[in-house]
N, C-alpha and C positions, 0 to 999 in steps of 0.2 A: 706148462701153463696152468696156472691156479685160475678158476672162479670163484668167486667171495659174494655169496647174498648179501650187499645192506642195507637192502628196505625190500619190504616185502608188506604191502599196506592195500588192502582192494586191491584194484587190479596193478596198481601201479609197483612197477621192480626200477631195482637199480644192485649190476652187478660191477663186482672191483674185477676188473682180468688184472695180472702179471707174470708180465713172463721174465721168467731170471734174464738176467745178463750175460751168462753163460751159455744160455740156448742162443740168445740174440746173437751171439759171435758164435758161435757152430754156424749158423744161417749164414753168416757174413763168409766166413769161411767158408763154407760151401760155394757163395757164388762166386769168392775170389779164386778159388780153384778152377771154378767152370770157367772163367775171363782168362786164367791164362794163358792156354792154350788160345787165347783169337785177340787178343790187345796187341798193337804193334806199336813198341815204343823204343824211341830213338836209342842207339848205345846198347840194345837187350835183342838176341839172336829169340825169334817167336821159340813159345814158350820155356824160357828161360830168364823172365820177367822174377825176379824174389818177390813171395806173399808180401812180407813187408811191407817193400815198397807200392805196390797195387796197392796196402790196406793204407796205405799212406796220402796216394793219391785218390784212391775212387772211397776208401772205405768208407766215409759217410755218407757218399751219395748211394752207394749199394745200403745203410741202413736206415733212409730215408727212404726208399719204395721197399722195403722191408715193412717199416710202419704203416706204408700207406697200403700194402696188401695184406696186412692183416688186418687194420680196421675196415676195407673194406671187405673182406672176406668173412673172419674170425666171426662177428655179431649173429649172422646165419645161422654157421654152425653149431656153436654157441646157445640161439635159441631150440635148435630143432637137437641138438643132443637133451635139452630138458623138457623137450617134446612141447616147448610155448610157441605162438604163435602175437607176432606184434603188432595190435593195432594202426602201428603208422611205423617209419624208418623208425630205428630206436636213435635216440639221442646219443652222441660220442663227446667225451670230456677227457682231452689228456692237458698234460704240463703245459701251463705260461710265459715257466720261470725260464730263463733262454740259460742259464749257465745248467739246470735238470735237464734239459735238452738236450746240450751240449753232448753230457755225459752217457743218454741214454746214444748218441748218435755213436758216442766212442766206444760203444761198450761194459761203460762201466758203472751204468747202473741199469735197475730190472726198468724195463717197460711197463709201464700200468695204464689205463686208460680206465672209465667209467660207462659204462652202457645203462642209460635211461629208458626207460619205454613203460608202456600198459602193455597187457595181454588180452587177449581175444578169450572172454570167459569161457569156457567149459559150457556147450546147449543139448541139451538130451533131449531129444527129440521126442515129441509126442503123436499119437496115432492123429492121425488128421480125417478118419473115419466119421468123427465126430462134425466135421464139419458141413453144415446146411448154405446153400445159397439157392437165391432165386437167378435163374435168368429173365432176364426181361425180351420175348420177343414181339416184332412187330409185324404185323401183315401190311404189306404195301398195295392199297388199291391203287386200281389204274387210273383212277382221277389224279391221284397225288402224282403219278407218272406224267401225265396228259398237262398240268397243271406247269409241274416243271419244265416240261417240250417247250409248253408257251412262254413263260420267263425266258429263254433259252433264246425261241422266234424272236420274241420282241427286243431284247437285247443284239439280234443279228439281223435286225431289219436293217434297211437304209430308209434313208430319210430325202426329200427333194425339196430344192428351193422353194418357196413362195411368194408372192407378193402379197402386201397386207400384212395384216394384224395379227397377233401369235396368240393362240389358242391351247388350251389343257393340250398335252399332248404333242403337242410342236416342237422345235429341239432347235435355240435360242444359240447361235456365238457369239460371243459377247466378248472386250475388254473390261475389268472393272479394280476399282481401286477402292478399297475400304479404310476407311478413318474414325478414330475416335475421337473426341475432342478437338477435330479437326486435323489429327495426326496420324499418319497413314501407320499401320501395324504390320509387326511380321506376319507374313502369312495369309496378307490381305489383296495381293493382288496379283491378279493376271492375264494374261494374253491367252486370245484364241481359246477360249475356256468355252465348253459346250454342253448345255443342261437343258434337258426333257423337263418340262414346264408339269408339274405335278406330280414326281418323282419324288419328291419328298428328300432328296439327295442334299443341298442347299438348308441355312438355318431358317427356325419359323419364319413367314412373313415375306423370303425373298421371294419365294416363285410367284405368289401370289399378284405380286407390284410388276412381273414383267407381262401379264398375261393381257394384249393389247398392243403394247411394241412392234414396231418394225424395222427392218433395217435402215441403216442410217439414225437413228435417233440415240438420243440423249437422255438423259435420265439419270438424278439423284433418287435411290431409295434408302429409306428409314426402317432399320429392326433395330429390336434389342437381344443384346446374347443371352439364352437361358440360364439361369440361375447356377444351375449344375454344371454348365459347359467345364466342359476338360482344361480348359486354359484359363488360371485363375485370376488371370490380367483381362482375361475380358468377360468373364462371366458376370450375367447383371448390367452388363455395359451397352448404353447406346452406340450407337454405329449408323455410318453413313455411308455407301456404295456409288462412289461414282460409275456409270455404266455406259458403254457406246457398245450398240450393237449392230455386228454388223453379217449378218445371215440369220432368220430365219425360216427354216424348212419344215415341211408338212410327213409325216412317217407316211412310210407306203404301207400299203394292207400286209398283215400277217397272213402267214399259209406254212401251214405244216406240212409237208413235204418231202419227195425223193432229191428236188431242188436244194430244199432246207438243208437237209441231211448231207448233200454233198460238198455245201458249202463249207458244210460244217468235218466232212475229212470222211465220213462214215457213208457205205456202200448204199442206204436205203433207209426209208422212215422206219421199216419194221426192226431195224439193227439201233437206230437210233435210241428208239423206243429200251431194244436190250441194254444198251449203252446207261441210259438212265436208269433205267430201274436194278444195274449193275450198283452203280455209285448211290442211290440213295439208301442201298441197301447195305451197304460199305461203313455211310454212312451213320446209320442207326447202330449196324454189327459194331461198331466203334465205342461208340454210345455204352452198348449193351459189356461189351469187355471191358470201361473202366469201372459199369457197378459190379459188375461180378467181382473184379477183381479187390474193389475195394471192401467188398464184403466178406471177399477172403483177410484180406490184409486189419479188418477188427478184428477179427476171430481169432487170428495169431495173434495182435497184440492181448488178447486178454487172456489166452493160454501161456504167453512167455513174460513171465516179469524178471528182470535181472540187471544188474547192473553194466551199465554202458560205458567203455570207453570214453573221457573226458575231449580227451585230443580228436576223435573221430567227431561227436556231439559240439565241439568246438568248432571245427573245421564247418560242419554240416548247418550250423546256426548261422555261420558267417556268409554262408551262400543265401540261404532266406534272406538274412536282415539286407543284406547287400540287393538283394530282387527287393524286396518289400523298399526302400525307402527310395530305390529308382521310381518305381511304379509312383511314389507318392510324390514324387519331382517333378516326374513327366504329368500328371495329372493336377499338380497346383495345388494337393491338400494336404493336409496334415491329421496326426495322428487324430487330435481334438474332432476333426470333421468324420474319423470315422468311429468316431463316439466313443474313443476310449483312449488313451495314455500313451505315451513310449514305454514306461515303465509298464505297466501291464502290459501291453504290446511283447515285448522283451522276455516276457515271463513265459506265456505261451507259447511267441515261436521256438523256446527253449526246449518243450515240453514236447514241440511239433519235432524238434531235431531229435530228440532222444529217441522218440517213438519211431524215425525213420529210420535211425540208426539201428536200431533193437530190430525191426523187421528184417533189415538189411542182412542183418548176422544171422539172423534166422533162415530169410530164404536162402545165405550164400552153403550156409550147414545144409540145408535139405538141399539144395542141389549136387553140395560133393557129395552127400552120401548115396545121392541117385547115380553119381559119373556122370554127370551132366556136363558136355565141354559147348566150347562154342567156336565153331569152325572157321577157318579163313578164310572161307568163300563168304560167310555171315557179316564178317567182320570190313569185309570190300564191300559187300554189299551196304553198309552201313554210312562205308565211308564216299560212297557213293551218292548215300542222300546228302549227306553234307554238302558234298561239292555241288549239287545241284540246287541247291539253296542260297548258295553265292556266287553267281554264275558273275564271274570277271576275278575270281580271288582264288581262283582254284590251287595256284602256285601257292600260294600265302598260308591258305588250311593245309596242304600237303605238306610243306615245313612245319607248319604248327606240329602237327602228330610224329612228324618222324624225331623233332629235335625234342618236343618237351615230355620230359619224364612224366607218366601218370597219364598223359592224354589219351595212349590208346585204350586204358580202362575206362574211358567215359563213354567210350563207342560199346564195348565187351559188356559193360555191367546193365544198361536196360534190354541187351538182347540174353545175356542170361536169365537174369531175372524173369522177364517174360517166359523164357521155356520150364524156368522151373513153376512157374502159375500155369503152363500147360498140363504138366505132370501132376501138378494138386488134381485140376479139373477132373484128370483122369481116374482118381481116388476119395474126392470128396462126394457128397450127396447135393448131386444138380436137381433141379425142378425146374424145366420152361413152363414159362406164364407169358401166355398173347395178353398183349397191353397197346391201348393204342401212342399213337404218335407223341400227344400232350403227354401223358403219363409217364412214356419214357424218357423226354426230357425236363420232367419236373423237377427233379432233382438233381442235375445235372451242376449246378455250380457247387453243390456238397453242401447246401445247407437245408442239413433233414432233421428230422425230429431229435436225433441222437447225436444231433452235433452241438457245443456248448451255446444256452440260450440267451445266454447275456449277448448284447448288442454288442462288445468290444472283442467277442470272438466271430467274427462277419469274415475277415478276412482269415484270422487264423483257419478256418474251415474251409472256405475255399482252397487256403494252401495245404491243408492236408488232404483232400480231397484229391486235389492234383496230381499225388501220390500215384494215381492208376492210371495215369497220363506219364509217367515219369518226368514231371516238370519237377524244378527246383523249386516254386512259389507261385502264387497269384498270378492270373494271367495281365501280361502287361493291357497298361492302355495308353490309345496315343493322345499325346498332349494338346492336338489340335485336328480334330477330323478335315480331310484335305476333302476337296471334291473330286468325283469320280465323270471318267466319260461316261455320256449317255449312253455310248453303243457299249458300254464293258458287260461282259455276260455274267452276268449273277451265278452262274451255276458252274461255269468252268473249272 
């Protein structure tokens, strides 16, 4: 088998393989030898079958999974004998011509096929001693705990009938049916819908118009939708709410509680209490690990410049722009509205692809060089969460990973990634700093001083930011805020 360089340009190669025609039938013969001894063919005592006629009868089918095991094999080997490594599958190009086919099937001419691909640049690792972060920690007073309980009580209160007039605070069921122009809209109407009268839950103006209502009544109310509303069919738009309500009740007193608590699943207030100050503290720690981590992840990108993989950076823009223009589907706006271009748009999430790619190669080099694996309990574990995230599809994502190629690296690559940022930690230069609550989520959507200050990078910031969250883009928004029960617990 000959390899033939003929291009070797950046990162990108393209090798000629051929293998004679000569080896090709060795190989052929080889497996007609192995079949004859186990073919059983009418008129021929087993194995006294003439080569021949076996190459007569199977031999092209015996040099067509000939071809197909070596291209899919041969490219591996192939790279790791020149010690490359491929960005993506490498590209396969053989003959079109069906009578060059024909021949390569007969033996009688060499094999050649073309192997396309990039390689994974050459990263020399640099000390990472150098590098400084802050953590940001927070001390959680007991008010902010005690605070939370309450949210908590008042979302698991009950509430009782009343007679009379609905008051701040009462918790309204209602039918309603919203119209614009006199035309009812998606999303505008419903049954049995239940809202706590100054809960702020409902757009401006409604709660206000029901405070006074009683059961059995009727009522048309007038808003207008906010300017900004998410749905750009109704933003700015008058609107009119047919209403028939038919329950309102009065909340019972709140009380914090062994009662509360048990309702709530937990042994006593004073576990509750751990319970919470468990999770806000979760929390924050969350908070607190995507600045750390993002402030490792500048620091790498401005210790590694190199040239990126086109096909990886291609791949990796296509998932951005593919998030980024849903986001602006489901929210009604366009590039214009968030002050800047598609074309410029375009330019930087390009710039956001490369820089993710470029890290990417980076942590995945610092983690082989640590041995870094990632275990199959990690890997259930992961696929775990999944499944619980779509609770009714479970059959559906468990096909999804077992059948599509690549799937089960998108479970592997944010839990590696994450251990090889454990491993930094363990070797860069930490500094905890107590900061309060504001402070550590003030920057939190990633737009800080050192992120681009032109207005048309708002979003690209946010989507690199993201980066320490392992999201793909911006966080989605929904296109129409639904209303939420009264009793729903804010804190769950």
């Amino acid at each position: 088998m000959q390899v033939i360089e003929t291009l070797a340009e950046g990162l990108k190669r393209e090798l000629k393989v051929v293998i004679p025609a000569k080896d090709m039938e060795v190989r052929m013969n080889e497996r007609l030898a192995d079949a004859k001894d186990k073919v059983r063919i009418n008129g021929f005592r087993p194995g006294k079958v003439p080569v021949g006629h076996l190459k007569k009868m199977y031999g092209k089918s015996i040099m067509a999974e000939l071809v197909n095991e070596i291209v899919r094999d041969q490219p591996s080997a192939i790279l790791s004998g020149r010690g490359e490594k491929s960005a993506t599958q490498p590209e396969i190009s053989m003959t079109e011509d069906e009578a060059q086919a024909n021949k390569i099937l007969a033996a009688e001419a060499d094999f050649e096929f073309t192997l396309s691909y990039e390689v994974i640049p050459a990263i020399e690792l640099k000390p990472v001693d150098g590098i400084k972060v802050v953590r940001e920690v927070v001390e959680i007073a007991d008010s902010e705990v005690e605070e939370q309980i309450l949210k908590i009580a008042e979302s698991a209160r009950t509430f009782e009938e009343k007679k009379g007039k609905a008051e701040n605070g009462d918790r309204v069921t209602m039918d309603y049916l919203g119209k614009v122009d006199g035309v009812p809209f998606d999303g505008g109407k419903d049954e049995d819908a239940e809202l706590v009268l100054g809960s702020g839950r409902f757009i401006p103006g409604f709660e206000d118009q029901l405070v006074g209502v009683k059961a059995g009544d009727e009522k048309v109310i007038n808003v207008k939708f906010p300017e900004d509303y998410p749905a750009k069919n109704l933003a700015g738009k008058d609107a009119t709410f047919d209403i028939t309500v038919k329950q309102v009740a009065a909340p019972a007193a709140v009380e914090i509680n062994d009662e509360l608590a048990s309702k709530l699943g937990i042994e006593s207030v004073d576990r509750l209490k751990e319970v919470v100050r468990g999770q806000i503290e979760s929390q924050y720690g969350s908070v607190t690990r995507q600045k750390v981590k993002r402030q490792i992840l500048d620091q790498l990108d401005s210790m590694y410049q190199f040239d990126t993989p086109s096909r990886l950076v291609d791949a990796e823009f296509e998932n951005i722009w593919r998030q980024i223009n849903t986001d602006l589907q489901q929210s009604g706006k366009t590039f214009e509205d968030e002050d800047t271009t598609e074309e410029a748009a375009r330019e930087e999430y390009r710039k956001l692809a490369e820089r993710r790619v470029r890290l990417g190669l980076v942590l995945s080099e610092i983690g082989e060089k640590a041995g870094i694996e990632v275990t199959e309990e990690e890997m259930q574990r992961s696929l775990y969460a999944q499944l619980q995230q779509f609770p009714g599809q479970e059959k559906q994502i468990l096909d999804f990973f077992r059948n599509t190629p690549g799937a089960a690296a998108s479970l592997r690559a944010p839990i590696f990634e994450e251990k090889v940022v454990d491993k930094l930690l363990t070797e860069i230069d930490v500094t905890d700093k107590t900061v309060t609550k504001d402070e550590l989520l003030a920057d939190e959507d990633g737009e800080t001083e050192e992120k681009p200050a032109k207005k048309s990078s708002k979003k690209a910031a946010k989507a690199e930011a993201s980066e320490a969250e392992g999201e793909e883009a911006a966080p989605k928004k929904k296109a129409a805020p639904k209303k939420k029960k009264a009793d729903e617990a804010d804190a769950e």
